[in-house]
VMD Tcl script that builds the backbone (N, CA, C; Angstrom):
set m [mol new atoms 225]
animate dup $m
set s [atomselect $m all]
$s set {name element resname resid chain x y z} {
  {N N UNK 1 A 97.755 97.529 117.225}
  {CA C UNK 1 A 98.171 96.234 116.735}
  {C C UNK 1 A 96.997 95.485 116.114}
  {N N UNK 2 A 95.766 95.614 116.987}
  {CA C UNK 2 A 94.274 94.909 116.170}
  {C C UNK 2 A 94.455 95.560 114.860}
  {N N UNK 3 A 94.260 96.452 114.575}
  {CA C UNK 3 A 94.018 97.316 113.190}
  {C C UNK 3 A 95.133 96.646 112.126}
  {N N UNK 4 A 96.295 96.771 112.902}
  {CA C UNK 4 A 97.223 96.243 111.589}
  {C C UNK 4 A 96.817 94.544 111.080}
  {N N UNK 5 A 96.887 94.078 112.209}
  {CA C UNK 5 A 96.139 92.210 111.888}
  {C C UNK 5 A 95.340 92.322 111.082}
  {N N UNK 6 A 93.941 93.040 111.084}
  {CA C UNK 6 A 92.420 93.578 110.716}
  {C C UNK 6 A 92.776 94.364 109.189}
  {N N UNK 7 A 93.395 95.059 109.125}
  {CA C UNK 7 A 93.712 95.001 107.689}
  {C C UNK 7 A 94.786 94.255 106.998}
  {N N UNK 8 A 95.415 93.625 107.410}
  {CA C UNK 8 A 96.247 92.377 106.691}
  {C C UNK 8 A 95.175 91.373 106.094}
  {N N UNK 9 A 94.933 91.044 107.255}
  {CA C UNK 9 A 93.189 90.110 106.829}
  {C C UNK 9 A 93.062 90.448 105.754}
  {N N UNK 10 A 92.192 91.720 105.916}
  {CA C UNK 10 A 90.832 92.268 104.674}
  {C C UNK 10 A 91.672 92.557 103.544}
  {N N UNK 11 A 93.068 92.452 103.531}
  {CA C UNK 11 A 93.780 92.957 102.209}
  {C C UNK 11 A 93.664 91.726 101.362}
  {N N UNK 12 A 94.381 90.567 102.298}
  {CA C UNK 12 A 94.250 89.367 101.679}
  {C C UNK 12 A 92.630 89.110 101.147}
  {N N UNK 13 A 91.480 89.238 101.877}
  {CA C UNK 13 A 90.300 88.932 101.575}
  {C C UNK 13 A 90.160 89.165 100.215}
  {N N UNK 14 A 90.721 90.540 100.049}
  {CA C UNK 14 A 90.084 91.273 98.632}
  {C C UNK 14 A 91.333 91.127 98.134}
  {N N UNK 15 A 92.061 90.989 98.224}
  {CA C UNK 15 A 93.139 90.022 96.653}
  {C C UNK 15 A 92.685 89.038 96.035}
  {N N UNK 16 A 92.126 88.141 97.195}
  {CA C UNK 16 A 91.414 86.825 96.578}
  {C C UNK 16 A 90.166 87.151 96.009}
  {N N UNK 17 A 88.687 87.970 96.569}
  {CA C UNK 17 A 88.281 88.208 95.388}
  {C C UNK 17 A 88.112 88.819 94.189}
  {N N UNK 18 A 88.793 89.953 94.506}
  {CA C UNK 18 A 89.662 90.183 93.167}
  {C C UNK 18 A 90.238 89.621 92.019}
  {N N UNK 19 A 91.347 88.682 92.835}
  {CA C UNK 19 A 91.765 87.670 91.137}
  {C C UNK 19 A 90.873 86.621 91.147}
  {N N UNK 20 A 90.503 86.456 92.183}
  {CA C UNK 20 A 88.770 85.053 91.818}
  {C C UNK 20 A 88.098 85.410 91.156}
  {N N UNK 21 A 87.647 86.556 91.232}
  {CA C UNK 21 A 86.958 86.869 90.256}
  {C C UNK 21 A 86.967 87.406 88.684}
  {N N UNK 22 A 88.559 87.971 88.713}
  {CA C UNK 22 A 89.170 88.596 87.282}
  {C C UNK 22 A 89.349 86.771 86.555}
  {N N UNK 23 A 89.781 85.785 87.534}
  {CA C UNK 23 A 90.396 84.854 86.551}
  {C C UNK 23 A 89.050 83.505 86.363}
  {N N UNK 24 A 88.489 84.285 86.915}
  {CA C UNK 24 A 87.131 83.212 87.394}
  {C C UNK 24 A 87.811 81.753 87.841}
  {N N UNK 25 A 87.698 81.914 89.164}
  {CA C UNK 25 A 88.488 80.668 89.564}
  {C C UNK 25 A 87.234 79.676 90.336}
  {N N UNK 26 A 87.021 78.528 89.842}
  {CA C UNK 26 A 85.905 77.812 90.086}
  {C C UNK 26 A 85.587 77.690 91.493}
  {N N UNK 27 A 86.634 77.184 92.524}
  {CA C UNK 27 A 86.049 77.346 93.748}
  {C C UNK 27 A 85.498 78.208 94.603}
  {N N UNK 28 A 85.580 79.772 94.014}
  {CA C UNK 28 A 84.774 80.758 94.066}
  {C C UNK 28 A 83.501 81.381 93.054}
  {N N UNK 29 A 83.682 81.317 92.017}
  {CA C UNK 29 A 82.518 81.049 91.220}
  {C C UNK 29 A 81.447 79.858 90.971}
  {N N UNK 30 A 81.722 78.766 91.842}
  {CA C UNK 30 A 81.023 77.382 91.663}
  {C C UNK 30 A 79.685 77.681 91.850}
  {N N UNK 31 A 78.855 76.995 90.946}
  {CA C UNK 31 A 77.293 77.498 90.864}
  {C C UNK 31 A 77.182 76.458 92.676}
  {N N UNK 32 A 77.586 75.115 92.784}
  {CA C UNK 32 A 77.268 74.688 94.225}
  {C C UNK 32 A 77.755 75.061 95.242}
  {N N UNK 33 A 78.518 76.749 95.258}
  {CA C UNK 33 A 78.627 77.125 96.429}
  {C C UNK 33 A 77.467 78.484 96.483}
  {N N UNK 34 A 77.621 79.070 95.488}
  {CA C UNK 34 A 76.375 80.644 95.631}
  {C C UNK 34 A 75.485 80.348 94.311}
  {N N UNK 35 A 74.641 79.761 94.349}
  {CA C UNK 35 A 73.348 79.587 93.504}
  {C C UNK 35 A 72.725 80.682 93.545}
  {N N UNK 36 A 72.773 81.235 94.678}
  {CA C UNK 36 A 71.689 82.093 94.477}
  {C C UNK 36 A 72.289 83.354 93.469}
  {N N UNK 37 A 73.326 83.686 93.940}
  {CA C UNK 37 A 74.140 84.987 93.154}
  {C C UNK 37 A 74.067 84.657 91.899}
  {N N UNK 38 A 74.598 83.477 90.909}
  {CA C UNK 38 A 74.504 83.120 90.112}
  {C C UNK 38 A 73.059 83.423 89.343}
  {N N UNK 39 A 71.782 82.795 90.356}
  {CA C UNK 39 A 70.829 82.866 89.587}
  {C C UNK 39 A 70.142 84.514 89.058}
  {N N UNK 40 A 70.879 85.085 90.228}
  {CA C UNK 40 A 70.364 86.376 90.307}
  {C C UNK 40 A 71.449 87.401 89.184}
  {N N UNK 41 A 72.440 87.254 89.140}
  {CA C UNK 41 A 73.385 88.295 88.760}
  {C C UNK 41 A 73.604 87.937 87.421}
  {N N UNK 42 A 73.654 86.443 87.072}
  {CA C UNK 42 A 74.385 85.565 85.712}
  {C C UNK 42 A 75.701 85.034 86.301}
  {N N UNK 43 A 76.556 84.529 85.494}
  {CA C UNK 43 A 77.830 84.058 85.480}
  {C C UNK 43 A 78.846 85.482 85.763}
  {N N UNK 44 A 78.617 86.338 84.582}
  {CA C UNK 44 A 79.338 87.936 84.589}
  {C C UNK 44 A 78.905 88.826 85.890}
  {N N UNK 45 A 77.955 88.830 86.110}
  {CA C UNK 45 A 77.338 89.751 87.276}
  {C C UNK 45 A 78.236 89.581 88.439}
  {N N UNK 46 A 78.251 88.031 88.690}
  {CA C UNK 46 A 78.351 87.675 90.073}
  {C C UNK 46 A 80.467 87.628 89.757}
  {N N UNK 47 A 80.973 87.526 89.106}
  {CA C UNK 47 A 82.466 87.742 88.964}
  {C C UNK 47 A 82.516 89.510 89.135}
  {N N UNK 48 A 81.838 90.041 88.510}
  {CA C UNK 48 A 81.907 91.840 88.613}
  {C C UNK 48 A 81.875 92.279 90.289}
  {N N UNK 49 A 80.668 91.234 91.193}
  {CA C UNK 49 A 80.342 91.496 91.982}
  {C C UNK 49 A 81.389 90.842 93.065}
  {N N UNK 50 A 82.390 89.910 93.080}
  {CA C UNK 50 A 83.210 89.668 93.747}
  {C C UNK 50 A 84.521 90.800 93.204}
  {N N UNK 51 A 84.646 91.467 91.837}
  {CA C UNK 51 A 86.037 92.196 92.078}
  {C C UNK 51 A 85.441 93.528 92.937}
  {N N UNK 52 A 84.526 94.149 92.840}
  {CA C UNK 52 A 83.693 94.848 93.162}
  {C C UNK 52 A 83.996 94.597 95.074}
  {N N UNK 53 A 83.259 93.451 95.737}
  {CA C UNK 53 A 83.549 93.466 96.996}
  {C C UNK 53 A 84.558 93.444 97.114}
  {N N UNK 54 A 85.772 92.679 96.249}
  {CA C UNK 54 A 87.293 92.860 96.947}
  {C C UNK 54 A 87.968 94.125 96.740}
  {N N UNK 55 A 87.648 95.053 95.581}
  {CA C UNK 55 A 88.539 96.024 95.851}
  {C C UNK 55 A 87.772 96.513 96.978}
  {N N UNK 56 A 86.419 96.821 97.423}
  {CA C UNK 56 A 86.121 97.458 98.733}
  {C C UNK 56 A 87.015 96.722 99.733}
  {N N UNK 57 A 87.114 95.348 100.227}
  {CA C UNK 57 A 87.722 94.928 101.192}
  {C C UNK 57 A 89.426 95.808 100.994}
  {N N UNK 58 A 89.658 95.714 99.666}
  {CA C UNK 58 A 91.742 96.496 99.792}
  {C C UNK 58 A 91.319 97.579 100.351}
  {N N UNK 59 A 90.441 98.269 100.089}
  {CA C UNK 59 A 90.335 100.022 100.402}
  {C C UNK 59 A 89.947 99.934 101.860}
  {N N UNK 60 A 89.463 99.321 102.365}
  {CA C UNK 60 A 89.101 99.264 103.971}
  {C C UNK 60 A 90.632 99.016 104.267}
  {N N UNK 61 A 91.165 97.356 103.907}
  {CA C UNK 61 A 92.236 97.257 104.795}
  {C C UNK 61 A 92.949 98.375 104.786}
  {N N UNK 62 A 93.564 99.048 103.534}
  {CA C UNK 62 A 94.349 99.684 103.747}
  {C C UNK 62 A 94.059 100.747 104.329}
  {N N UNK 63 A 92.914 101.654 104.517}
  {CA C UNK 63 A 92.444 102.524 105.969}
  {C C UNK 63 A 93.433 102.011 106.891}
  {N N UNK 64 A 93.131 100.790 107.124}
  {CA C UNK 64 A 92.753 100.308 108.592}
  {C C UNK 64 A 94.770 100.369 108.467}
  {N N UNK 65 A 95.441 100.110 107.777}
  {CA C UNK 65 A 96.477 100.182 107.889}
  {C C UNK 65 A 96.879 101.572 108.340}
  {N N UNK 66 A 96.924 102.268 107.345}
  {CA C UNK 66 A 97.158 103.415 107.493}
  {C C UNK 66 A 96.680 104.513 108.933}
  {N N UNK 67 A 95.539 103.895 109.227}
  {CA C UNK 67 A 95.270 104.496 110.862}
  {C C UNK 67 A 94.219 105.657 110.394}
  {N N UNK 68 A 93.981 105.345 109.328}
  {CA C UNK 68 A 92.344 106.339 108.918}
  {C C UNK 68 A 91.074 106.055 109.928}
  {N N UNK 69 A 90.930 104.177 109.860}
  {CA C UNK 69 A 89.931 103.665 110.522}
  {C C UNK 69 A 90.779 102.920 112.156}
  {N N UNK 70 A 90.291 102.616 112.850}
  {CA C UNK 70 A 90.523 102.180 113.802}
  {C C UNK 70 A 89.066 101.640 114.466}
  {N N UNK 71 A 90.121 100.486 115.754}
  {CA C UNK 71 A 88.893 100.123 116.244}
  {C C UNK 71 A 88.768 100.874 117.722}
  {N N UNK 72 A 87.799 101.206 118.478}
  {CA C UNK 72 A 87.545 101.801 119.642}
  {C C UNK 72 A 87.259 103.238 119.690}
  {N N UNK 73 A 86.797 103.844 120.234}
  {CA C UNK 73 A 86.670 105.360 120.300}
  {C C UNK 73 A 87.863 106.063 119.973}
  {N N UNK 74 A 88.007 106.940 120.949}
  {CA C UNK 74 A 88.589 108.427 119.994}
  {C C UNK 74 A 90.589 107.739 120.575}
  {N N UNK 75 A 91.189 108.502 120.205}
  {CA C UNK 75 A 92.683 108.462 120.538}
  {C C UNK 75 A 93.230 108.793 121.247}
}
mol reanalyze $m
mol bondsrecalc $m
mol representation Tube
mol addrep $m
């Protein structure tokens, strides 16, 4: 039951940065929330670098759905 919660989460996580980042949506791209990414990556870098972490977050959740990953030792 953790696992299914645990990837519902992380699915949602990485939807949002996913289209936050495809549609550049300001409250996730705001230079006054990650300055630093900004200063470091550019404007483009740091949108590449949020679709980038969110499709990793879909591909985890959906492990975690699917029962690839789990939490605790063996079965």
């Amino acid at each position: 039951m953790q696992s299914i919660i645990f990837g519902a989460i992380l699915i949602g996580f990485g939807l949002i940065g996913v289209t936050g980042g495809f549609w550049n949506w300001k409250w996730l791209t705001e230079p006054t929330h990650n300055y630093s990414f900004i200063r470091a990556l550019g404007p483009t870098g740091t949108r590449i670098f949020y679709i980038v972490l969110g499709i990793f977050l879909l591909g985890v959740g959906i492990a975690f759905l699917n029962g690839a990953l789990s939490f605790g030792g063996g079965k």
